[in-house]
ChimeraX commands (.cxc) that place a marker at each C-alpha (Angstrom):
marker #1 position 12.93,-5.50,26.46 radius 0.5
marker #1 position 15.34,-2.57,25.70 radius 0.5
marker #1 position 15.14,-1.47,22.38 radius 0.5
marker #1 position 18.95,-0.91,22.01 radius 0.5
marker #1 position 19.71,-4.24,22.73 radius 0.5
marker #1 position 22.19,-5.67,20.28 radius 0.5
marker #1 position 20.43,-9.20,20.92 radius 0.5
marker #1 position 17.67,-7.97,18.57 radius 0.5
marker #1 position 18.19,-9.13,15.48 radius 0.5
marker #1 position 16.19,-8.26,12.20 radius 0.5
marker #1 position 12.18,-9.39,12.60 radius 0.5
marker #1 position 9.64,-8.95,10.31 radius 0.5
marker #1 position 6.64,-11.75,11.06 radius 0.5
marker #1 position 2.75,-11.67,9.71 radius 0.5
marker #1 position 0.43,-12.99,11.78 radius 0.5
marker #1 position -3.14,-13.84,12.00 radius 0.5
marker #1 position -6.02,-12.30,14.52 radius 0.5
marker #1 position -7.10,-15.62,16.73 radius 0.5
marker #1 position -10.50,-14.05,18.15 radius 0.5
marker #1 position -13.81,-14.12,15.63 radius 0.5
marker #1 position -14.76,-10.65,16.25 radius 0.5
marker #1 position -11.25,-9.39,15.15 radius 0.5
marker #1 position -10.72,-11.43,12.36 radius 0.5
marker #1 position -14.00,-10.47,10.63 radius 0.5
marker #1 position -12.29,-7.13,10.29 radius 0.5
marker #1 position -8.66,-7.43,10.30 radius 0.5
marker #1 position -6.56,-9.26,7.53 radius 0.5
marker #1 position -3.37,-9.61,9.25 radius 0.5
marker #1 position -0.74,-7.97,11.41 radius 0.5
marker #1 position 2.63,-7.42,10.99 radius 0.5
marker #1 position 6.08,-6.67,13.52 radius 0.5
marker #1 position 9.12,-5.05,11.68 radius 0.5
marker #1 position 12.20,-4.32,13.99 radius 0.5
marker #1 position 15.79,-3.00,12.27 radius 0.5
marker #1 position 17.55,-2.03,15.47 radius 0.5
marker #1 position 20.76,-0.87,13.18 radius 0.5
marker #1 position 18.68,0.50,10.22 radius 0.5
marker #1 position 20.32,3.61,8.94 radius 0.5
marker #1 position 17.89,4.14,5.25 radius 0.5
marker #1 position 15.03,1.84,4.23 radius 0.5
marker #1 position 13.30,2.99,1.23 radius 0.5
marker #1 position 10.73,0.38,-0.01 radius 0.5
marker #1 position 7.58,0.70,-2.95 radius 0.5
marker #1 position 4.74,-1.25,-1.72 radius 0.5
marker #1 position 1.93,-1.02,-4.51 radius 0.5
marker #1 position -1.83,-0.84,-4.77 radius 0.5
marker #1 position -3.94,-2.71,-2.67 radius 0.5
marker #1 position -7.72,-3.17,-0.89 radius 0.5
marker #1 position -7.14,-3.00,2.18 radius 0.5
marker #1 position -5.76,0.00,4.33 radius 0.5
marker #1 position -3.72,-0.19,7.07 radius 0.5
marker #1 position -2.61,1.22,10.31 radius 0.5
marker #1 position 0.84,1.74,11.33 radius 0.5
marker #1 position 2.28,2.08,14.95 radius 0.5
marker #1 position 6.07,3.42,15.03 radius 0.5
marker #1 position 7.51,3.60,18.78 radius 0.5
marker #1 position 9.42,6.60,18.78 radius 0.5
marker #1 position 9.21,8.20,14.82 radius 0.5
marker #1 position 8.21,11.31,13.53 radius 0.5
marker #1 position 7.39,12.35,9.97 radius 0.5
marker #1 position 10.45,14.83,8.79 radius 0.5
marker #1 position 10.16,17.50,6.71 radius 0.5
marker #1 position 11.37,15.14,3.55 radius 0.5
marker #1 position 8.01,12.78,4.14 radius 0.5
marker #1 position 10.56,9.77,5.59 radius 0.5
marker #1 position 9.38,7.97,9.26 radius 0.5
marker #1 position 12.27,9.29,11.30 radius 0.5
marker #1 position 13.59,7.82,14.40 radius 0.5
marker #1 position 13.76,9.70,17.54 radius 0.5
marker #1 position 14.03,8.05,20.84 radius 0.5
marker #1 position 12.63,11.27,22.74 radius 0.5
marker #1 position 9.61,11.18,20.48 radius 0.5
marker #1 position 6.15,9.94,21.18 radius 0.5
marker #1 position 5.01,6.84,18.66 radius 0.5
marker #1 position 3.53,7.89,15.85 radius 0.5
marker #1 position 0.23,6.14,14.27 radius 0.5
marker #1 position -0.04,6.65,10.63 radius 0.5
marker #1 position -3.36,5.46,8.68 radius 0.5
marker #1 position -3.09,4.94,4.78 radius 0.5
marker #1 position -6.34,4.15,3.03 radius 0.5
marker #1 position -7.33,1.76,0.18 radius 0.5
marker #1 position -5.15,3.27,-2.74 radius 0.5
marker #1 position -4.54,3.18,-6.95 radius 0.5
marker #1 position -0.77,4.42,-6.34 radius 0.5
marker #1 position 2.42,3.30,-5.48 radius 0.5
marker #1 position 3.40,4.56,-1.82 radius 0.5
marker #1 position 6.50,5.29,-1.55 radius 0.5
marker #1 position 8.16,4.53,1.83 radius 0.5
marker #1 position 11.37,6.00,3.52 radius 0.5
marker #1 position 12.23,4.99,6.90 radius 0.5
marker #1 position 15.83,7.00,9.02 radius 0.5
marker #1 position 16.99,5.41,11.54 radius 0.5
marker #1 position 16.00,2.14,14.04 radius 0.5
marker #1 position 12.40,0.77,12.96 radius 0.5
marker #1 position 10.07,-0.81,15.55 radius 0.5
marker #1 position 6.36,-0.99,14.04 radius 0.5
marker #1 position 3.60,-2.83,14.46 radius 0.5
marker #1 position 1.07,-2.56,11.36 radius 0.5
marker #1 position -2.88,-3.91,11.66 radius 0.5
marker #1 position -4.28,-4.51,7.95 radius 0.5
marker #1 position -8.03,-4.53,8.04 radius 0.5
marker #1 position -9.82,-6.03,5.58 radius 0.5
marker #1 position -11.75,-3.60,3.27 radius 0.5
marker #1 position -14.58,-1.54,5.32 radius 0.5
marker #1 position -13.04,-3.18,8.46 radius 0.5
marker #1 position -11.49,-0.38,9.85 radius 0.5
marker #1 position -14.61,1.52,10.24 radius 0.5
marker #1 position -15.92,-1.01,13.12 radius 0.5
marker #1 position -12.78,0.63,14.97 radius 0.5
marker #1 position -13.02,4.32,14.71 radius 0.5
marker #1 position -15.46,6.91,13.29 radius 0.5
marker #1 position -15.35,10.52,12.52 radius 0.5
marker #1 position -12.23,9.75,10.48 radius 0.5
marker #1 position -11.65,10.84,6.66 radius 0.5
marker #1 position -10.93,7.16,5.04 radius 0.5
marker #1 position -9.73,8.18,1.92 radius 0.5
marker #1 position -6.36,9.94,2.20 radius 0.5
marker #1 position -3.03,9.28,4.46 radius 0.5
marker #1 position -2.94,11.01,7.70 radius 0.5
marker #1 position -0.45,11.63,10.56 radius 0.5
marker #1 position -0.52,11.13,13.36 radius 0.5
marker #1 position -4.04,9.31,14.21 radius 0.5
marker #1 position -4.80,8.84,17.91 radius 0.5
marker #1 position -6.56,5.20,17.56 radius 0.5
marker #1 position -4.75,3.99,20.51 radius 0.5
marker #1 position -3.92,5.21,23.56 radius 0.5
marker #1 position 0.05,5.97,25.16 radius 0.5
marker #1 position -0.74,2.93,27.55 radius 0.5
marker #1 position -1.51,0.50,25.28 radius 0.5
marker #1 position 1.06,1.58,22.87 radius 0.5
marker #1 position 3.82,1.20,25.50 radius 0.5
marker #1 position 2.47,-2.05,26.24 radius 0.5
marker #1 position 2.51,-3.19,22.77 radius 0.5
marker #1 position 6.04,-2.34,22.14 radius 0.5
marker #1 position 7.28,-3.82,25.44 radius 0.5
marker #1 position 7.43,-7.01,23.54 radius 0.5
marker #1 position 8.42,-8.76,20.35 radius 0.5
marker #1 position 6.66,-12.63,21.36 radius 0.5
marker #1 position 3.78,-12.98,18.38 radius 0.5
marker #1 position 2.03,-14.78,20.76 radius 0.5
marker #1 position 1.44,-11.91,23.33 radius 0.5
marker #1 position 1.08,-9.14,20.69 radius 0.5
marker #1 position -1.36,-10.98,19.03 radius 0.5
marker #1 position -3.47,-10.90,22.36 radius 0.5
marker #1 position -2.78,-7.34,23.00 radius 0.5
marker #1 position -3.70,-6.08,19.51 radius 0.5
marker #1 position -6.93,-8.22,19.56 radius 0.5
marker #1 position -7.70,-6.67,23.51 radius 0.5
marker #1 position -6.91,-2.88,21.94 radius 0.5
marker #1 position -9.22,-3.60,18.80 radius 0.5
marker #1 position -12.00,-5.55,21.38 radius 0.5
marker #1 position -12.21,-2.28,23.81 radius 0.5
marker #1 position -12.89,-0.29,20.27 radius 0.5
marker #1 position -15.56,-2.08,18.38 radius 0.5
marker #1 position -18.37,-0.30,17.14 radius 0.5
marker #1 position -20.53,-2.11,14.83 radius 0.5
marker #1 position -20.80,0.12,11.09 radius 0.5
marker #1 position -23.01,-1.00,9.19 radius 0.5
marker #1 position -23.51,0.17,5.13 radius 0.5
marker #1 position -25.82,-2.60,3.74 radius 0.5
marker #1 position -25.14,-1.06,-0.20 radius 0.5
marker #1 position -21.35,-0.90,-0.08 radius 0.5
marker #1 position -21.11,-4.53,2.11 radius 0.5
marker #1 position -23.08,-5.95,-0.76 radius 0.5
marker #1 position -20.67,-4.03,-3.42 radius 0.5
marker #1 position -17.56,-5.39,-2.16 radius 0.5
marker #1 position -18.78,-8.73,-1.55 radius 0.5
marker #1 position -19.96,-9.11,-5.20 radius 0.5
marker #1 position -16.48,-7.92,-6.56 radius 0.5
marker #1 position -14.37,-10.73,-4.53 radius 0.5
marker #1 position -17.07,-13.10,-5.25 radius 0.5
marker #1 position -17.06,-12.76,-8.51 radius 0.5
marker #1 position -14.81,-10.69,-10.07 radius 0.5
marker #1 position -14.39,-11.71,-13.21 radius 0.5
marker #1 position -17.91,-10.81,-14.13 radius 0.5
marker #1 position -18.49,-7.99,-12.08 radius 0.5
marker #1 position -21.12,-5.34,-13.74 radius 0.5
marker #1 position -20.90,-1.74,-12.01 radius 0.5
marker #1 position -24.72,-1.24,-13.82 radius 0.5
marker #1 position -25.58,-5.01,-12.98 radius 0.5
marker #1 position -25.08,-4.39,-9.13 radius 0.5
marker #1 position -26.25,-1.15,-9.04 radius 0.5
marker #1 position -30.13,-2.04,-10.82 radius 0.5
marker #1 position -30.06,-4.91,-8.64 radius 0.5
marker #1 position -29.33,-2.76,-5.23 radius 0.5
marker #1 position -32.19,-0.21,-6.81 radius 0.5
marker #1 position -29.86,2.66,-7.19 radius 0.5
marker #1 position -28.00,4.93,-9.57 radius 0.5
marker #1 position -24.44,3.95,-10.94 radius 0.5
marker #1 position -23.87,7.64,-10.22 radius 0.5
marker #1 position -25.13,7.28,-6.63 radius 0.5
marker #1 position -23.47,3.90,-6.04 radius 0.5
marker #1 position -19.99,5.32,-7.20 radius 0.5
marker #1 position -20.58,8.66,-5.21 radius 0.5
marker #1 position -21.49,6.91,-1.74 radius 0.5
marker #1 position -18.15,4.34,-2.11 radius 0.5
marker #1 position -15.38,7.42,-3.08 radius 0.5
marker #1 position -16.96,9.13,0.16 radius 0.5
marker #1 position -16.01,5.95,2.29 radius 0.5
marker #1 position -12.80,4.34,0.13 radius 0.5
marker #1 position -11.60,7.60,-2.00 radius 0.5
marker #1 position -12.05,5.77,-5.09 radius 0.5
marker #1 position -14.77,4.63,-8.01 radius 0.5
marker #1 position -16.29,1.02,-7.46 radius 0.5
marker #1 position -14.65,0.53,-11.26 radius 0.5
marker #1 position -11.19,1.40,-9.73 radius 0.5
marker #1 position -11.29,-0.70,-6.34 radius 0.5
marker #1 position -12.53,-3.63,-9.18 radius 0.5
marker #1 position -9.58,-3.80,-10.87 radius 0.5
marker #1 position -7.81,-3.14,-7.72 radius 0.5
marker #1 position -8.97,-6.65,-6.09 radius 0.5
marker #1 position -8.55,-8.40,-9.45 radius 0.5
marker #1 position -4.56,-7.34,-9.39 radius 0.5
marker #1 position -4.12,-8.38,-6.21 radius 0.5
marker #1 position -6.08,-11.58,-7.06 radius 0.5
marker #1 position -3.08,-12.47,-9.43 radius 0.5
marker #1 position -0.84,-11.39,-7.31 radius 0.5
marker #1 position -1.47,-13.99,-4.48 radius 0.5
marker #1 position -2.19,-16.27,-7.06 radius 0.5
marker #1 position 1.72,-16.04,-8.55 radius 0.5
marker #1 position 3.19,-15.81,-5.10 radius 0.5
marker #1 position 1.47,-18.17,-2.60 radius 0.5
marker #1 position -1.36,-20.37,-4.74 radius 0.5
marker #1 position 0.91,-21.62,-7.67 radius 0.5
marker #1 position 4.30,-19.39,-7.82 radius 0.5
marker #1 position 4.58,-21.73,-11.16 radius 0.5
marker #1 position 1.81,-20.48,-13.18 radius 0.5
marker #1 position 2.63,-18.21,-15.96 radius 0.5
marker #1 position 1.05,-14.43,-17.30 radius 0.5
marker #1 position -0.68,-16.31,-19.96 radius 0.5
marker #1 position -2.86,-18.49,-17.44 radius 0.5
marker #1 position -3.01,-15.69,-14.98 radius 0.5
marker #1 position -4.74,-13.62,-17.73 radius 0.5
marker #1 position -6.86,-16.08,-18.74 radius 0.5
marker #1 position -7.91,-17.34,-15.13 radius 0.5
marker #1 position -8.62,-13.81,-14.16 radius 0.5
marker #1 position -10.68,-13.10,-17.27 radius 0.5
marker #1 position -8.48,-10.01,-18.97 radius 0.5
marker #1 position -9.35,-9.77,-22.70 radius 0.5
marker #1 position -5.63,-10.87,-23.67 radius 0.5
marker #1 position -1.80,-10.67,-22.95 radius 0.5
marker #1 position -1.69,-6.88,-23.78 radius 0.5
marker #1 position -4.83,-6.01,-21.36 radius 0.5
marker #1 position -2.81,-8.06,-18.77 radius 0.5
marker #1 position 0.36,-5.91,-19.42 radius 0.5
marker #1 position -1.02,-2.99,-18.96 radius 0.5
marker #1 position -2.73,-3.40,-15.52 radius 0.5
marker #1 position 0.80,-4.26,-14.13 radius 0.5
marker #1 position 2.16,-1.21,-15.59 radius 0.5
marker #1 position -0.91,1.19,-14.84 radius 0.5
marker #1 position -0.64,-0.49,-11.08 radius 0.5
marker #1 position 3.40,-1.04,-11.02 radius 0.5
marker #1 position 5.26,0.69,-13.28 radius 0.5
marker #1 position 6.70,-2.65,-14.44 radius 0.5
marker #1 position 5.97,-5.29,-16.88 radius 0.5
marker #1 position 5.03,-8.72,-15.14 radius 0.5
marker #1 position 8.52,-10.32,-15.09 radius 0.5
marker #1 position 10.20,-7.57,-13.89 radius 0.5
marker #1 position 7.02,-6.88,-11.09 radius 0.5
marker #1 position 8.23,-10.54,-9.96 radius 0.5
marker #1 position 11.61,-9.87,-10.81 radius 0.5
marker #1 position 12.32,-7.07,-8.46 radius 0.5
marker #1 position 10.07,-8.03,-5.43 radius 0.5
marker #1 position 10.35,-9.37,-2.23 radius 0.5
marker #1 position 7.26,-11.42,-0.27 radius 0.5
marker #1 position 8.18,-10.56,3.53 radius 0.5
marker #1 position 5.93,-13.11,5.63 radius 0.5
marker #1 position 3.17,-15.34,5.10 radius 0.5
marker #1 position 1.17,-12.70,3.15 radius 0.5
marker #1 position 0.90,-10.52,0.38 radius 0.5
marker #1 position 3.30,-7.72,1.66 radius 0.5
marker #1 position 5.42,-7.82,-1.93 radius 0.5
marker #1 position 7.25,-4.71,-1.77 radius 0.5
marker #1 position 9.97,-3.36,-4.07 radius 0.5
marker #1 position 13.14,-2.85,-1.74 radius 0.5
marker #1 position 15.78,-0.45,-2.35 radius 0.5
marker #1 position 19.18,-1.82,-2.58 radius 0.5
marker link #1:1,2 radius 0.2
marker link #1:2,3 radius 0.2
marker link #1:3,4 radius 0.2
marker link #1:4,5 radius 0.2
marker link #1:5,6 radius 0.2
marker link #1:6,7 radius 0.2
marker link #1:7,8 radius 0.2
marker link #1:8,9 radius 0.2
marker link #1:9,10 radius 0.2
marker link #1:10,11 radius 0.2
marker link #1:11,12 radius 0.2
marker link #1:12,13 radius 0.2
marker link #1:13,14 radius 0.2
marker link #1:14,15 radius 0.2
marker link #1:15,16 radius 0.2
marker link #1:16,17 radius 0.2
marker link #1:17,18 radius 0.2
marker link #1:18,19 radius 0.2
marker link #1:19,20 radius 0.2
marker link #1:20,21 radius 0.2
marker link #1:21,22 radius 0.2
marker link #1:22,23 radius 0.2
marker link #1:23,24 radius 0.2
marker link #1:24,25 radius 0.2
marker link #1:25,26 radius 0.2
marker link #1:26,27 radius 0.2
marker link #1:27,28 radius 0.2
marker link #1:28,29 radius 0.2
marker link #1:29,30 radius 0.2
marker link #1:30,31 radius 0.2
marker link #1:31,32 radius 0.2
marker link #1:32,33 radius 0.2
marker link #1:33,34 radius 0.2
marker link #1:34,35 radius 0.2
marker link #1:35,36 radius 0.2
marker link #1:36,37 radius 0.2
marker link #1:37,38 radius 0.2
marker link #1:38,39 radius 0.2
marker link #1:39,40 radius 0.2
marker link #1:40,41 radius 0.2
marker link #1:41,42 radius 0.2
marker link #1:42,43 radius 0.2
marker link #1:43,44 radius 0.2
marker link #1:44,45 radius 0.2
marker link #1:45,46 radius 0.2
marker link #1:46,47 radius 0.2
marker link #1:47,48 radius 0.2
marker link #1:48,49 radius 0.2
marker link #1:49,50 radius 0.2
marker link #1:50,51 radius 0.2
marker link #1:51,52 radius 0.2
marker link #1:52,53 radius 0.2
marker link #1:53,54 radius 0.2
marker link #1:54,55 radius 0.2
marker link #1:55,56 radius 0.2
marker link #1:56,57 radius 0.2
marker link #1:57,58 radius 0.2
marker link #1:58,59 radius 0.2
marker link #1:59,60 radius 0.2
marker link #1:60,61 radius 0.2
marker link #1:61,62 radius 0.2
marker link #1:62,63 radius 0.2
marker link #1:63,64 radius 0.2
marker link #1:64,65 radius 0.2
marker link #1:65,66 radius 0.2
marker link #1:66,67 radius 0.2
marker link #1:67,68 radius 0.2
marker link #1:68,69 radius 0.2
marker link #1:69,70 radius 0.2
marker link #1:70,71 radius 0.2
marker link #1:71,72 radius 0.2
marker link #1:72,73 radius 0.2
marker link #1:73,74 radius 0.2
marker link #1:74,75 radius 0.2
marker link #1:75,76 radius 0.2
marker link #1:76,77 radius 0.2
marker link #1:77,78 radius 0.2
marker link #1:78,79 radius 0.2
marker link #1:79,80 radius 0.2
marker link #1:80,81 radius 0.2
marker link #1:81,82 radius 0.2
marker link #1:82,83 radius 0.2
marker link #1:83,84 radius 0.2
marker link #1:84,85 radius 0.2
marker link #1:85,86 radius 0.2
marker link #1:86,87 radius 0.2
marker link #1:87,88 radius 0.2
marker link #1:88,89 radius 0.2
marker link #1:89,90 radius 0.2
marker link #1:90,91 radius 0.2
marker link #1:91,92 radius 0.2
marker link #1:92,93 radius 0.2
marker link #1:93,94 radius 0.2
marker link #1:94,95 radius 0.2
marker link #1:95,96 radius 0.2
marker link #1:96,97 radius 0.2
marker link #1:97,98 radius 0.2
marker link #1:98,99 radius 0.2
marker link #1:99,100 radius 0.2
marker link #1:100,101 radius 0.2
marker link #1:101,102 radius 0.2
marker link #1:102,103 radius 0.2
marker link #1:103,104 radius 0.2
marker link #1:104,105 radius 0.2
marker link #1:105,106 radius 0.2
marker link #1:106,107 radius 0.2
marker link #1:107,108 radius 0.2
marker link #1:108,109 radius 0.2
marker link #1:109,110 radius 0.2
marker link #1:110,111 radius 0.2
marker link #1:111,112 radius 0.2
marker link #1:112,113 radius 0.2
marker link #1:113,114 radius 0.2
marker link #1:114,115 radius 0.2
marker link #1:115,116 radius 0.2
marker link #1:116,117 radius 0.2
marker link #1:117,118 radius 0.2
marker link #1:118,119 radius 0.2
marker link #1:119,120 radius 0.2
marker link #1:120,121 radius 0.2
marker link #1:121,122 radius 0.2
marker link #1:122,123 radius 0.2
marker link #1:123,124 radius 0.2
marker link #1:124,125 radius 0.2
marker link #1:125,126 radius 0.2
marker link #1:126,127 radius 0.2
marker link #1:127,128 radius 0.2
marker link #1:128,129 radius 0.2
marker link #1:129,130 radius 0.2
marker link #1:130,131 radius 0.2
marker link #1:131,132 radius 0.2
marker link #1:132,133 radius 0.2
marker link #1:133,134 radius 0.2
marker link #1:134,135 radius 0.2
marker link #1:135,136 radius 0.2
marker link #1:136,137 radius 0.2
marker link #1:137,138 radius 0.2
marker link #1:138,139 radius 0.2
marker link #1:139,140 radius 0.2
marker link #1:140,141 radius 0.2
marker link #1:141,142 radius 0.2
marker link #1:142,143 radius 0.2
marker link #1:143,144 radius 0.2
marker link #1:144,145 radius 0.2
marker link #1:145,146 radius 0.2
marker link #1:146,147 radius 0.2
marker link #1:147,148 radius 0.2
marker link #1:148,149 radius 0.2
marker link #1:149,150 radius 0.2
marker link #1:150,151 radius 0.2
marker link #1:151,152 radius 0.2
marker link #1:152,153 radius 0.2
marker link #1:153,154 radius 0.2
marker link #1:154,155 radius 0.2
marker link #1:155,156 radius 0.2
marker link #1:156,157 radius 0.2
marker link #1:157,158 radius 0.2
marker link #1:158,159 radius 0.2
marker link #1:159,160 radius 0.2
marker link #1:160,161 radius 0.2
marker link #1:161,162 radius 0.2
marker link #1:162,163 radius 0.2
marker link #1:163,164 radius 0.2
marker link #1:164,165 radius 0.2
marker link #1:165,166 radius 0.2
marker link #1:166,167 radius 0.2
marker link #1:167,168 radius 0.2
marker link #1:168,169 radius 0.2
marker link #1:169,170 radius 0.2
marker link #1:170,171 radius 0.2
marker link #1:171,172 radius 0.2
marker link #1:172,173 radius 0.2
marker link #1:173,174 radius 0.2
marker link #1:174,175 radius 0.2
marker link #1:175,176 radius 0.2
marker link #1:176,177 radius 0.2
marker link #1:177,178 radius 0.2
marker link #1:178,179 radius 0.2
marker link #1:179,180 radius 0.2
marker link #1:180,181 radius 0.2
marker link #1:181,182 radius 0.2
marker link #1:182,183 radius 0.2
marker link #1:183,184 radius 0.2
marker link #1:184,185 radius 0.2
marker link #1:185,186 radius 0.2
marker link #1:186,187 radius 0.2
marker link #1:187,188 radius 0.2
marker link #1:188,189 radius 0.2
marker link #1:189,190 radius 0.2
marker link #1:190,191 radius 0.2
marker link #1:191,192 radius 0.2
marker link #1:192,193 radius 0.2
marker link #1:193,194 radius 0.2
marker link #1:194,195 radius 0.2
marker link #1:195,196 radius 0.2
marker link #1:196,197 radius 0.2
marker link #1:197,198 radius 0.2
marker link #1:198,199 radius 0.2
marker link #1:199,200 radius 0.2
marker link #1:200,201 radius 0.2
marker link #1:201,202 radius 0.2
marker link #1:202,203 radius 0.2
marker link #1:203,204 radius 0.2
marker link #1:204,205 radius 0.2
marker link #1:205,206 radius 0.2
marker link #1:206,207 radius 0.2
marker link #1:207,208 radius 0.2
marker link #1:208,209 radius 0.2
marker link #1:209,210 radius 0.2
marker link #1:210,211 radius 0.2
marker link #1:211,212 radius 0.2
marker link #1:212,213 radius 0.2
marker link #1:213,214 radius 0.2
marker link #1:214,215 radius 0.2
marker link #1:215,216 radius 0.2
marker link #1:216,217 radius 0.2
marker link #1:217,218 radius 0.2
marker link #1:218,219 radius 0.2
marker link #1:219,220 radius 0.2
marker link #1:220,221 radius 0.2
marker link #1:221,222 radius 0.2
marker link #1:222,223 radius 0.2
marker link #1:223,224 radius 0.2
marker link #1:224,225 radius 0.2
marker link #1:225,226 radius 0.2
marker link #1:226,227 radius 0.2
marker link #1:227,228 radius 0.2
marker link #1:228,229 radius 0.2
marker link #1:229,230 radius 0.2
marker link #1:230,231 radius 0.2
marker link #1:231,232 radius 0.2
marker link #1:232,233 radius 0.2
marker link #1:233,234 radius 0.2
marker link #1:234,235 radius 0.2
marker link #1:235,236 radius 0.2
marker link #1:236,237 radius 0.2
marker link #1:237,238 radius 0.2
marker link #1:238,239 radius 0.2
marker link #1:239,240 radius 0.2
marker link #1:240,241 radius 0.2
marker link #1:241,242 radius 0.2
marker link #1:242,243 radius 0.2
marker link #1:243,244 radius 0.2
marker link #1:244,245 radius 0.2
marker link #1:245,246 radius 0.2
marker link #1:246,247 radius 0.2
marker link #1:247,248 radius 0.2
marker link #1:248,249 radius 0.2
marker link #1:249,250 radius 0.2
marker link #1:250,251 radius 0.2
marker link #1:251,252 radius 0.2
marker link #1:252,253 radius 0.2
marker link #1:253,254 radius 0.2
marker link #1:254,255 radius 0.2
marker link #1:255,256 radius 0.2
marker link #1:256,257 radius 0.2
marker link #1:257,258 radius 0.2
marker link #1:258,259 radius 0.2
marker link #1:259,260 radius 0.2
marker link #1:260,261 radius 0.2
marker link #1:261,262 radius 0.2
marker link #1:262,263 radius 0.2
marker link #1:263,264 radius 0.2
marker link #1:264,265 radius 0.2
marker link #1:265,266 radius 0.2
marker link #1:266,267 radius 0.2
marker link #1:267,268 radius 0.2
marker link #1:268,269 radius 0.2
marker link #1:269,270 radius 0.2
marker link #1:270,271 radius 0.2
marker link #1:271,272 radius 0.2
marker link #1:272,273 radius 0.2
marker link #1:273,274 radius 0.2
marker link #1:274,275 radius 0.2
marker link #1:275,276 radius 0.2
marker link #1:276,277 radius 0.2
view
């Protein structure tokens, strides 16, 4: 495939891990190709998972934007779980491949890594298999290849407390007790919050209200587009309309409507991003 083919048209496709190793770790991948991008700015907000992104030929420019370079090597960029909007800015053609790994996932992949703020320039995969992976577009063979690359890396990491942690918050997050979990695991809040900012980079209270935003997102967009704020408040246990309100503005910068207004779903998943006109 040549890159600067002018039979490549726009692709941006989510897609699933098929083996059972991978998938207990990864949420989803995604391909984005612009071969005639020029500017792409994009807001994608907070989420739980963290992500790794593969750009074929791209630099990071002294502005913070991905830049295109076709006599560059790719460049891998890791951004952890986060309570921000990120800002994105991409110059020039775009060929990436992203992996999203479920929370803690990532960790089964590579070790010795801070996992709490956005770095540059990673080295989780190697110039060969890189090459390989962008030699193709066809879902089918990428999703083989990416599963192969994560395969040769697995590393079983094991944290019993902050497993249990996470599990309780998507299980039941509408009830979720920081002090609940933490007498019943037979340690300190303080300790509990101190060992999951040294893994995630933020407070178990945080990451909570993290998963229970993204909870109504996928709700609104892919369970029942239909439903309104009032039921999503109530489903999702916030104390009323105004608590609602302002968890969409603390995470957003928006009011509901205008969250919904001004997004775009790309794929089958919860990529929701605000696109720059």
């Amino acid at each position: 495939m040549t890159y600067s083919s002018p039979h490549i048209k726009n692709i941006f496709k989510t897609f699933k891990p098929k083996d059972p190793l991978v998938r207990k770790y990864v949420d989803y991948y995604y391909l984005e190709v612009k071969p005639n991008n020029v500017v792409n700015e994009f807001k994608c907000f907070p989420h739980y998972n963290n992500t790794i992104s593969l750009y074929r030929t791209h630099y990071r420019s002294v502005d913070g934007a991905t830049t295109y370079d076709p006599k560059r090597e790719p460049l891998q960029i890791f951004t952890p779980v986060r309570d921000k909007i990120l800002h994105v800015k991409q110059i020039g053609k775009i060929h990436r491949i992203v992996i999203v790994f479920h929370p803690l996932g990532i960790q089964n992949f590579i070790t010795k890594m801070d996992f709490t703020k956005k770095i540059f320039g990673i080295n989780f995969l190697n110039k060969k298999e890189l090459n390989i992976l962008f030699s193709t577009v066809n879902i089918d063979e990428l999703t083989t290849l990416l599963n192969d690359c994560l395969n040769r890396r697995y590393k079983s990491f094991e944290q019993p407390i902050l497993e249990k942690t996470i599990q309780e918050i998507f299980e039941d997050s509408n009830h979720f007790s920081v002090t609940a979990l933490s007498d019943d695991l037979g340690v300190s809040r303080q300790y509990l919050n101190r060992l999951f900012k040294q893994m995630m980079g933020i407070s178990v209270k945080t990451f909570h209200k993290i998963v229970v935003f993204r909870k109504t997102i996928h709700h609104k967009l892919l369970d029942n587009p239909k439903a309104n704020f009032t039921e999503l408040a109530h489903q999702y246990n916030f104390s009323d309309q105004s608590h609602f309100n302002k968890t969409y503005r603390k995470f957003t910068q928006n009011t509901p409507h205008s969250f919904y207004e001004e997004g775009t779903l790309l794929g089958s998943e919860d990529t929701f991003w605000h696109l720059s006109s």
